[in-house]
C-alpha positions in Angstrom: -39.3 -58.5 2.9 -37.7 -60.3 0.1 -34.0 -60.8 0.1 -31.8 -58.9 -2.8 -31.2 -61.1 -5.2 -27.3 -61.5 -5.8 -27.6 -59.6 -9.3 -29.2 -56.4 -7.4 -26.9 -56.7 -4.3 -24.5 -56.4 -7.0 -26.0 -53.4 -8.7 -26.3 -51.7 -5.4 -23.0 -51.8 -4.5 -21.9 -50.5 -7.9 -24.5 -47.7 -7.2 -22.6 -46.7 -4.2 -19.3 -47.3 -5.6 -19.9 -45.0 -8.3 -21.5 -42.1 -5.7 -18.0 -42.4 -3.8 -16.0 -42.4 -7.1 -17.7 -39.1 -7.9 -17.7 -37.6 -4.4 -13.7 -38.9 -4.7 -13.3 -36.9 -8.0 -15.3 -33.9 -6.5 -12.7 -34.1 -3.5 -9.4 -34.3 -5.9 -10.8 -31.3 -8.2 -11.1 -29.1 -5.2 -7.6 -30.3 -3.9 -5.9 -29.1 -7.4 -7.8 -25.9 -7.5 -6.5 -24.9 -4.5 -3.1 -26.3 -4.8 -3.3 -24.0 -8.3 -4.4 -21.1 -6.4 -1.8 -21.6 -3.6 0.7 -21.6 -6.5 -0.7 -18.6 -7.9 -0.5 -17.1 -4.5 2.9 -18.1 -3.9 4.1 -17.1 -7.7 2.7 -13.4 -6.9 4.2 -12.8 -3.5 7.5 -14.1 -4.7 6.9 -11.9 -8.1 6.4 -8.9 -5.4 9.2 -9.4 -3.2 11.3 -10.2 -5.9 10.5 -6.5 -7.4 10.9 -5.3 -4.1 14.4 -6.7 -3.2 15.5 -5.3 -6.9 13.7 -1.8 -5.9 16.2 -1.9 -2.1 19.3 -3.6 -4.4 18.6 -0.9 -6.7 18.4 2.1 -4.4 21.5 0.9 -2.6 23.8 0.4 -5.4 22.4 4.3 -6.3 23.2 5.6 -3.3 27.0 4.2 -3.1 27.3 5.4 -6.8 26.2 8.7 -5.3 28.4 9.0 -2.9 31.6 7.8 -4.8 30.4 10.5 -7.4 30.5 13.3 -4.4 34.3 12.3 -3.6 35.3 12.3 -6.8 33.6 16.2 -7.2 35.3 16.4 -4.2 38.4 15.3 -4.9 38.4 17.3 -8.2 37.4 20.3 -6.2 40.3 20.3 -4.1 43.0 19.6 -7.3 41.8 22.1 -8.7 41.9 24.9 -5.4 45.5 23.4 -5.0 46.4 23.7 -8.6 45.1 27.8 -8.9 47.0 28.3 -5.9 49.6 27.1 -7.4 49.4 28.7 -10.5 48.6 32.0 -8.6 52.0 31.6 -6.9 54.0 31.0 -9.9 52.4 33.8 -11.5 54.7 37.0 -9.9 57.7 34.7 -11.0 56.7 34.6 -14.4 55.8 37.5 -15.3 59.1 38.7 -13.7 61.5 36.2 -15.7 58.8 36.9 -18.5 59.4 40.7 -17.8 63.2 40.2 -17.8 63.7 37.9 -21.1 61.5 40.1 -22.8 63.9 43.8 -21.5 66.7 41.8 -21.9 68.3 43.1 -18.3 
């Protein structure tokens, strides 16, 4: 066997060099792909929940506006009873002081 001369020991090693700088830039382009589709992942999930916590803010904000709505029917319910109850016992006593005005007695 002949021994390398220093010039082809040389070449060599650059040889292997460059197989590990590719197998290096191999490695780093699969890292960033995932770490983009980790991203992705992450940017849809949050999108989701995101839409989902509106959807539950949403449907909680309708229902309180629902139920103030209802007590305010309510309430306008009730005024209304009390104020034809009123009006329907004022009514004999107006048309009697109507009654006596218009006879003059």
């Amino acid at each position: 066997m002949t021994d390398k001369t220093l010039l082809q020991q040389i070449r060599e090693k650059e040889l292997m060099l460059n197989i590990q700088i590719e197998e290096t830039r191999r490695d780093a382009e699969e890292i960033v792909l995932k770490a983009r589709r980790d991203a992705e992942a992450m940017i849809e999930k949050s999108e989701r929940e995101g839409a989902a916590a509106a959807q539950e803010y949403y449907e909680n904000e309708m229902e309180v506006i629902k139920k103030e709505r209802d007590q305010l029917m309510t309430r306008g319910n009730l005024e209304a009873i009390s104020l034809k109850e009123t009006g329907e016992r004022n009514l004999q006593p107006a048309i009697q002081m109507i009654v006596k005005t218009v006879s003059m007695e």
